[in-house]
C-alpha positions in Angstrom: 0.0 0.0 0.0 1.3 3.4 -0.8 0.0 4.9 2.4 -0.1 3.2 5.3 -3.1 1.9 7.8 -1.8 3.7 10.3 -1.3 6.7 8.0 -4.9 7.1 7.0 -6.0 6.6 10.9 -3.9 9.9 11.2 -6.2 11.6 8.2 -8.8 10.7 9.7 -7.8 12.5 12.6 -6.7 15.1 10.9 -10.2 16.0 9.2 -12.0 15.7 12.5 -9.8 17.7 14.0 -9.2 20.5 11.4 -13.3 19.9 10.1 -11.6 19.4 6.5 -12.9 16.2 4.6 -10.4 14.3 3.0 -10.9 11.7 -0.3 -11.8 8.3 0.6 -9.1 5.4 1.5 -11.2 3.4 -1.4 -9.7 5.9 -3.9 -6.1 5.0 -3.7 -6.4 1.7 -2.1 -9.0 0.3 -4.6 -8.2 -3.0 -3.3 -9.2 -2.1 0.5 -10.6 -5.1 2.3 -13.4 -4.6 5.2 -10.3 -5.8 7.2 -8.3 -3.8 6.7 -10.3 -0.9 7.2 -11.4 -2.5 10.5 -7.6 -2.4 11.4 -7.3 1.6 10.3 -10.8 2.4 12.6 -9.2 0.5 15.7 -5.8 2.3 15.5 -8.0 5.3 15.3 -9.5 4.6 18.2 -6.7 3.7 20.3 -5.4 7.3 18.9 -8.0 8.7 21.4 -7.5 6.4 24.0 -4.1 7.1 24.4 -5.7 11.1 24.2 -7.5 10.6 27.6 -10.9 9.1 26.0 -12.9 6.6 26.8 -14.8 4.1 25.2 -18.4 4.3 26.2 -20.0 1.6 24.0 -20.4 0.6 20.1 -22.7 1.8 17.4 -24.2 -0.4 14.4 -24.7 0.6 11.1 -26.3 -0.6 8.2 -29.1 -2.5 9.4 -31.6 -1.8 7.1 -31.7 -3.9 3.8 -32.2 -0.3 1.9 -29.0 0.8 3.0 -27.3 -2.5 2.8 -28.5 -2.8 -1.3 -26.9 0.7 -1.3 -23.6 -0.2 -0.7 -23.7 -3.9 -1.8 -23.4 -5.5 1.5 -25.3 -8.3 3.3 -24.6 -7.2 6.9 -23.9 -4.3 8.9 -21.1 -2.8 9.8 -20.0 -1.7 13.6 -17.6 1.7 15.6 -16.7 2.8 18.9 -18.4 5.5 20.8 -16.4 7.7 23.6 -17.1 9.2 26.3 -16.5 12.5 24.2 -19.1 12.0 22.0 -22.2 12.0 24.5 -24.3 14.8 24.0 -27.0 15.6 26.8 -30.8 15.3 26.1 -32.1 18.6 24.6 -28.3 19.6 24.5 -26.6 22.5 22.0 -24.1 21.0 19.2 -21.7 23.5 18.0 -21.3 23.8 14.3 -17.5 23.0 14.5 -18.1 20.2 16.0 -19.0 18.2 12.8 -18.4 18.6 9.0 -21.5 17.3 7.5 -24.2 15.7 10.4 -27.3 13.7 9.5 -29.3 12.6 12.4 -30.8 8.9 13.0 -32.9 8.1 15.6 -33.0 4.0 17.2 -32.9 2.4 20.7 -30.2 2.3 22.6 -29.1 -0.8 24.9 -27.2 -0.1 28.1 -25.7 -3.2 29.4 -25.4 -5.0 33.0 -23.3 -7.8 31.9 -20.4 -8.7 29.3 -21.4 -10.3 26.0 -18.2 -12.4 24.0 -18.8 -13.8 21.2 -19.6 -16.3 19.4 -23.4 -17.4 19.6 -24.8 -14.8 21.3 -28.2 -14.8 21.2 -31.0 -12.6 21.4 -32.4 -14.2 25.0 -28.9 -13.4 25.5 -28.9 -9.9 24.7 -32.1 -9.6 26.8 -30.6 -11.5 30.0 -27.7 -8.6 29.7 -29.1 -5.2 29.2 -29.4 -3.4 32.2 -32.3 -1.3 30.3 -33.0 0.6 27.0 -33.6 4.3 26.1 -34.8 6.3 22.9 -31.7 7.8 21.3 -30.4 10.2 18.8 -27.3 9.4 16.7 -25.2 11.8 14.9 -23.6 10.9 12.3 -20.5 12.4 10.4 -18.5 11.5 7.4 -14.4 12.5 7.6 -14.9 11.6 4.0 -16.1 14.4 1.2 -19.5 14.8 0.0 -20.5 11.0 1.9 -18.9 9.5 -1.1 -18.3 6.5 0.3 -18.3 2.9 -0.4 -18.9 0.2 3.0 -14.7 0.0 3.4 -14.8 3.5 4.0 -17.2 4.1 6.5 -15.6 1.3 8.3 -12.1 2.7 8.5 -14.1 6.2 9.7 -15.2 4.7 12.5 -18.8 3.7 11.0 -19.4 7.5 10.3 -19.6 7.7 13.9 -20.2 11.8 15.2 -21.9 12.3 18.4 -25.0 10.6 20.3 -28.1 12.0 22.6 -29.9 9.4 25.0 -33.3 10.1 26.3 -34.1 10.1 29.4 -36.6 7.5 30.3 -35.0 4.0 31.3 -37.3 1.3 30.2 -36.6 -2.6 31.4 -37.0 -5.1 28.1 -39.9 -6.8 30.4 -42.1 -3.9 30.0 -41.9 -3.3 25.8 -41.7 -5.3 22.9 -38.7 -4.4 20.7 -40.3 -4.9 17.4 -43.3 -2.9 17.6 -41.5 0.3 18.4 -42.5 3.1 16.4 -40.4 5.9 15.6 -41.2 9.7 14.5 -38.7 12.4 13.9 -39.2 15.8 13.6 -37.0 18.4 12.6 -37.8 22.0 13.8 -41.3 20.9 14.5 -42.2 19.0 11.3 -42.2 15.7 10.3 -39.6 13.9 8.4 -40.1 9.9 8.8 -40.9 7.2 10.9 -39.5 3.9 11.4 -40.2 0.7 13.7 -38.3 -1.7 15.4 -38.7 -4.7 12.8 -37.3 -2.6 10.6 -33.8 -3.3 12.3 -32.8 -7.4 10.9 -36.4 -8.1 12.4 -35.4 -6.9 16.2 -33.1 -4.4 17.7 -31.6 -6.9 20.0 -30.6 -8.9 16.9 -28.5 -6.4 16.2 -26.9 -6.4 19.3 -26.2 -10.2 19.1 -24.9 -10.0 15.8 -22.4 -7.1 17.2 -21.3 -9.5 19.9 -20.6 -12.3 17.9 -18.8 -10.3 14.9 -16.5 -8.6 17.9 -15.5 -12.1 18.5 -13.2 -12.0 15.2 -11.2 -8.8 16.3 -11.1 -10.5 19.9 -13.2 -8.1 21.4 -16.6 -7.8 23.2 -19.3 -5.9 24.7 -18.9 -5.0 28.1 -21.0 -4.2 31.3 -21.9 -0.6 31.3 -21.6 0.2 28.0 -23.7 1.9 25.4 -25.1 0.2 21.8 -26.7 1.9 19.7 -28.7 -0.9 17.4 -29.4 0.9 14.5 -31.3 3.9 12.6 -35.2 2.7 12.6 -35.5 5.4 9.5 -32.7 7.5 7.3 -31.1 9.9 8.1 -31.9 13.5 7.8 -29.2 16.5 7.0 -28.4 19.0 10.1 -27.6 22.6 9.8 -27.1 25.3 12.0 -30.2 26.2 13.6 -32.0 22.7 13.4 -33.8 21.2 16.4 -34.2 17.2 16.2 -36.8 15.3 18.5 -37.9 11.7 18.2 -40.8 10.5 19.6 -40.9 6.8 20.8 -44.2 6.9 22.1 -45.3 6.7 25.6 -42.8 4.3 27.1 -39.3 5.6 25.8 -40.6 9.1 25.3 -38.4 11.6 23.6 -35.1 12.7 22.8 -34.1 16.1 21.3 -31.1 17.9 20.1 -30.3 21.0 18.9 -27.4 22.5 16.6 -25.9 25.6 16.9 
């Protein structure tokens, strides 16, 4: 490779930090396996570790067939969140912050207990989440213009940007994950709606299949942390000015955001 793994984790970096995208690794690495680009996100992240960040959970993407058929893929993809990325409920987002935010809206799981890999199941997931919450993601592309193909928004961290969770902590015992329907609004009007089947048939899916595809790169999901399982709907473009909400209905309520 003419540029290093480790090189393009430090662009990568470099356009978060500076809020300049740069061109995507598929472009001069047209040969770029999901690997490989696996291996660029995780020396990413260990970039920010070694910073003073945390990691506070994972994120899925690409669990809708829609988006799947869009970039020729037949399972979703995963990143890391940080503690640096949480955003309070109703919080303020400055513009610099981000170079190009969409929002998503799904349900986040918070965990009691580890889940490794392989054969994780969905009773499983259940037996370990702690409880689950409505949740706004943010997401952000290092990349220019989103033109980017699945190795991409791998090695950039799964387009991970920020992340909102709502405030009402709901026990799996008392909701049924696939019937949850999904409304967001932006600035007071109605963009789309999305349900919980709409997520590989069940949000906790998701999560097992997270657990079990963690296995390969040795790693896990661990007691405490955050997942978000997926965007029930797609995502909408942010600008300065733009309030989000997503209702959840009566049990998860809502969650807002608001960028500055």
């Amino acid at each position: 490779m003419i540029v290093s793994l480790t090189e393009w984790s430090a662009r990568f970096l470099k356009a978060e930090k500076t809020g300049i995208g740069i061109s995507a690794p598929t472009n001069e690495i047209p040969d770029l396996n999901v690997e490989d680009a696996y291996q660029i996100q995780l020396e990413t992240i260990r970039s920010k570790i070694k910073s003073g960040l945390e990691v506070s959970g994972k994120k899925i993407g690409l669990t809708s067939k829609a988006m799947q058929q869009v970039l020729g893929v037949n399972e979703p993809d995963y990143g890391h969140l940080l503690n640096g990325m949480k955003v309070q409920n109703n919080g303020y987002i400055p513009r610099c912050r981000l170079i190009q935010p969409k929002v998503e809206a799904e349900v986040a799981f918070i965990l009691k207990k580890d889940l490794h890999g392989p054969n994780i199941t969905v009773d499983d997931v259940i037996e370990a989440t702690d409880y689950v919450v409505a949740s706004i993601e943010v997401v952000d592309s290092r990349v220019m213009d989103w033109k980017i193909k699945l190795q991409d928004t791998v090695a950039d961290n799964a387009s991970s940007g920020l992340y909102i969770l709502g405030d009402r902590k709901i026990h799996l015992s008392e909701i049924d994950l696939p019937s949850i329907q999904m409304s967001l609004y932006k600035n007071g009007e109605f963009m789309n709606q999305g349900t919980g089947d709409e997520v590989l048939g069940n949000p906790a899916t998701c999560v097992a299949w997270l657990a079990n595809k963690l296995n390969g790169f040795k790693g896990s999901l661990n007691a405490g942390e955050v997942i978000l399982s997926g965007a029930l709907s797609a995502a909408i473009e942010a600008k300065p000015g733009d309030r989000f909400s997503a209702d959840f209905g009566d049990k998860l309520g809502k969650v807002s955001v608001n960028f500055e």
